[in-house]
N, C-alpha and C positions, 0 to 999 in steps of 0.2 A: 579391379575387384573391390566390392565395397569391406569395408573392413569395423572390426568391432575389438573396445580396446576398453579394458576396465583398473584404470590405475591405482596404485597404492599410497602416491605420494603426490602432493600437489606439484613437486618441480619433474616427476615424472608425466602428469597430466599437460604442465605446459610445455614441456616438448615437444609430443606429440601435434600439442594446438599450433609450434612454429612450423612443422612440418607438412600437413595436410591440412586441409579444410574437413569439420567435423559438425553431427549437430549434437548438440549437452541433450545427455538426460540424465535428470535427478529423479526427483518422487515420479514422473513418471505421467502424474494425472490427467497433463495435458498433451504431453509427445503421444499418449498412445492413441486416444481418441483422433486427433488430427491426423495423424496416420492410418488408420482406418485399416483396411483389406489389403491396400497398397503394397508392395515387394518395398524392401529399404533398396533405396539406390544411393543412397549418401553414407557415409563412415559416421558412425555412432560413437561416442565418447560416454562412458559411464561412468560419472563420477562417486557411483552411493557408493566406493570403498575408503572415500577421501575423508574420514574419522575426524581429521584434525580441524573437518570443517562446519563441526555441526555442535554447537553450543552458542551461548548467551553468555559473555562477560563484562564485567565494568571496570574501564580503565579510567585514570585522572579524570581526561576528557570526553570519554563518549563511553555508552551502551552499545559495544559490538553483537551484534547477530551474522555467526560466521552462515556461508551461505546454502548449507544442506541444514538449515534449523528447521525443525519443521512449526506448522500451525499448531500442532498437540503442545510442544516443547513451548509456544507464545504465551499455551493457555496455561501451564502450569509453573511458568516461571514468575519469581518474586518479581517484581518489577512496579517502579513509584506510578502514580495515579496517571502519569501523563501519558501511560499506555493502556491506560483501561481503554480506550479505540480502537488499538492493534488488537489488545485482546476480545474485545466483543466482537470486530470482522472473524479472528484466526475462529471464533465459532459456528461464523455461519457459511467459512467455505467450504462447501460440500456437506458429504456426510463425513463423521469420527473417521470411517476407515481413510477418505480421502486426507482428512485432518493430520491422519496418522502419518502419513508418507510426505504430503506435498507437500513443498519450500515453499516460505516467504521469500526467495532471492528470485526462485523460478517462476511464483507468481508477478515478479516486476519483470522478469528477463520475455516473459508471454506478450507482454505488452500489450491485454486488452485494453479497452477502454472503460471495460467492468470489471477491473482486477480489484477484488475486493484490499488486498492492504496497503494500495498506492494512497485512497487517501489519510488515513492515518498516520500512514508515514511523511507524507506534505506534511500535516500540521508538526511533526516534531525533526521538520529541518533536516529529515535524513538523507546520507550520501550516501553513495557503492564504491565499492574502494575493489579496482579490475586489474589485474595484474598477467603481465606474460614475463616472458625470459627476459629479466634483465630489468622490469618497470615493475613502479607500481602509482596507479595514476586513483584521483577520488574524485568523482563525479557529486553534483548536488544531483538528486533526484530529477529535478526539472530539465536536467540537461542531457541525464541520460533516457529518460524514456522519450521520445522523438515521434510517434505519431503508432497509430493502430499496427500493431505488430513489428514496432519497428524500433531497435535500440542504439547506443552509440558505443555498444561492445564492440569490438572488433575481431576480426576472425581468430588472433590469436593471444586472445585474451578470454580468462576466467574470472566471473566475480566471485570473489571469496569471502567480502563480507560487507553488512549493510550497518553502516553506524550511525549514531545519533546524536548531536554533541550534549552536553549535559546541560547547558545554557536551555535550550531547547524541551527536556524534560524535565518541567515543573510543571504546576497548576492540574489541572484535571482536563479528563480527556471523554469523550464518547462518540460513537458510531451507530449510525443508523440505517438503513438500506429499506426498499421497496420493492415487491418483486409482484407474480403473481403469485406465491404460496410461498410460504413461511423460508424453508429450506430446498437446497438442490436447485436452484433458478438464477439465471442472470436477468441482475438487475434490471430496474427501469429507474431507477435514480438513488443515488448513494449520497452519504456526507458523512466527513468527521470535522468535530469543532473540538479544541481545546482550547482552554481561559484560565487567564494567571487572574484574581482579583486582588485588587489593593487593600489596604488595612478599611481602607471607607464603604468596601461592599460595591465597588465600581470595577470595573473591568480596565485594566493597566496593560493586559496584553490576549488580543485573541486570533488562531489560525483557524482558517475555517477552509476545508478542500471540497469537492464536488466531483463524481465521478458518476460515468456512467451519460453525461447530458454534454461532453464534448468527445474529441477523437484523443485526447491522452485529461486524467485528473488534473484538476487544477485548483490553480490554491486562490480566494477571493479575494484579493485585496483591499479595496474599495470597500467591503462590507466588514471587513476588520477593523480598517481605520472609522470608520462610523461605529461602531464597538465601542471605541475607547471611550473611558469617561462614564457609558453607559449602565444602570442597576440589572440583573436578572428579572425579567417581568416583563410589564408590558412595555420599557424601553429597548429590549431585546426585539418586540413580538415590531416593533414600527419600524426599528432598523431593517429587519429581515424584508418586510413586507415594499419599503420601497427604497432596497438597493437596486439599482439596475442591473446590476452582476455580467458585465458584458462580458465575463472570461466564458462563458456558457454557451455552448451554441448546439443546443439538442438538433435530434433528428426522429423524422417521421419513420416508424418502422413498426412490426406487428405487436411489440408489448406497447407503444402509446405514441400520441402523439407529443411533436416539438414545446408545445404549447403544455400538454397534460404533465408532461415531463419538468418543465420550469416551476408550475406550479406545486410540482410536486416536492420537487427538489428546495424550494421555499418555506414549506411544511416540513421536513425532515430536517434541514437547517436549524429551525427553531426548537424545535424537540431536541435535538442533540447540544445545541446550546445551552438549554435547560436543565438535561441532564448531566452534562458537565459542570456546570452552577456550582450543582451540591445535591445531597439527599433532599435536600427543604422545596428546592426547586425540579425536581425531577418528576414527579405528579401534577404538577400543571402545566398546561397546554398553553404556551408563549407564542401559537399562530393558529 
C-alpha cells in the first residue's frame, strides 16, 4: 500500500527514509507536474513541516542555506555581492507564486540541466551536506549532481543543507539566462560569472558556470584561468570569444540549435562578466 508521511522532526524524517524507499516532496513545483494525472504508486515523504530547515545562516565558515529555503527567502535575504547571481536566477524561476514555495535544494535535488541555481552556486564553490541515521556526509556540488536527473543522494538520505565556504563569497557576482520570453521558460543557454579584482583593476580570481548547453552545469575552467590578470573590456570580450570551452557540449533540440546555443552561451558569458565588473561596467556590451 503506497503510503504518505509528513514528519515534524528531521530525525523523525530519517527514519522513516532508513525504513522504506520514498520520493521528497517540498515546494512541490516540480513533483506535481511530473506527476501528472498519474495515481501515486510510490510512498511520498513530505517534508514542508521540517521548520528547522528552512532559513539562511552565517557560521565562521560558510553561508548555510538549510534545504526548504525557498527562492523568495534568496531574494530577500542580506547577503554579500557574491550572491547577486543566486539572487538574480531566485528571480526568474518561475513565476512569485512558484518563487514563493520552491527550494533551492529541490531545484538541485531535480537535477535538470536548466536548473536555474546550479550555476550560481558552481561559481561560489557550494556543497550539500546529506544526512541519514547515524551520518552526515558534504558533497561539493560537482559531485553530487551526476547527469540529467540523476543525484548521488541516496535512498536514505535527506539534504538538509547547501553551504558555501566563505573563502568562496567575495567579489561580485551576476546571472544571465536566454529563453524564448522573458519569464516562465526553460532556458536555451544560462551563465553565472563571479570576479574578485585585485587592487590594479585586473581580475585575480574568476568562476564562470554554463548551464543549460551540457547534460549537468558546469564550471569553465580554461576560460577562468585566461581571466586572470585580465582588465574588464575588451580584454574580457577576446578572452570569452576564443575560449574553446570544451566542458560544453550542447544539443540540437526545438529551442535551438548545438551551434546557436554555443554562440549564445558566449554572449551571455560576457555580459554577466561585465556586469559582475561593477556598475561602471555593466552597460557595456564586452561581446
Amino acid at each position: 500500500m503506497t503510503r504518505y508521511a509528513k514528519p515534524k522532526t528531521v530525525g523523525e524524517a530519517l527514519g522513516l527514509l532508513k525504513e522504506d524507499r520514498w520520493r521528497l516532496l517540498a515546494g512541490g513545483t516540480d513533483f506535481y507536474p511530473a506527476q501528472g494525472a498519474r495515481p501515486f504508486r510510490d510512498n511520498v515523504l513530505d517534508i514542508n513541516a521540517l521548520a528547522e530547515l528552512r532559513g539562511i545562516a552565517e557560521t565562521p565558515g560558510h553561508w548555510v542555506f538549510g534545504a526548504r529555503t525557498t527562492w523568495t527567502d534568496v531574494v530577500r535575504a542580506n547577503l554579500p555581492p557574491a550572491f547577486d547571481a543566486l539572487r538574480q536566477a531566485a528571480c526568474e524561476v518561475g513565476s512569485v507564486q512558484i518563487q514563493n514555495v520552491g527550494t533551492v535544494a529541490g531545484n538541485l535535488c531535480n537535477a535538470s540541466p536548466a536548473a536555474d541555481g546550479v550555476p550560481p552556486l558552481l561559481t561560489l564553490d557550494a556543497e550539500v551536506e546529506l544526512r541519514s541515521l547515524g551520518d552526515v556526509r558534504q558533497l561539493p556540488l560537482p559531485d553530487f549532481i551526476l547527469g540529467n536527473r540523476k543525484t548521488a543522494r541516496r535512498d536514505d538520505e535527506l539534504l538538509t543543507a547547501i553551504r558555501v565556504p566563505k573563502q568562496s563569497a567575495s567579489g561580485r557576482s551576476a546571472f544571465l539566462k536566454l529563453g524564448a520570453r522573458r519569464y516562465l521558460v526553460i532556458s536555451i543557454a544560462m551563465a553565472a560569472a563571479r570576479i574578485e579584482l585585485g587592487a590594479d583593476g585586473t581580475v585575480a580570481r574568476a568562476a564562470i558556470a554554463v548551464g543549460s548547453c551540457s547534460a549537468v552545469a558546469r564550471r569553465l575552467a580554461g576560460l577562468e584561468a585566461a581571466l586572470a590578470g585580465r582588465r574588464p573590456g575588451a580584454e574580457f570580450s577576446e578572452a570569452v570569444r576564443v575560449a574553446p570551452l570544451p566542458e560544453l557540449s550542447p544539443i540540437d533540440d526545438v529551442r535551438g540549435t548545438a551551434e546557436y546555443r554555443l554562440e549564445a552561451a558566449r554572449e551571455i558569458i560576457s555580459r554577466a562578466l561585465m556586469e559582475a565588473a561593477g556598475p561602471e561596467f555593466s552597460g557595456a556590451r564586452a561581446a
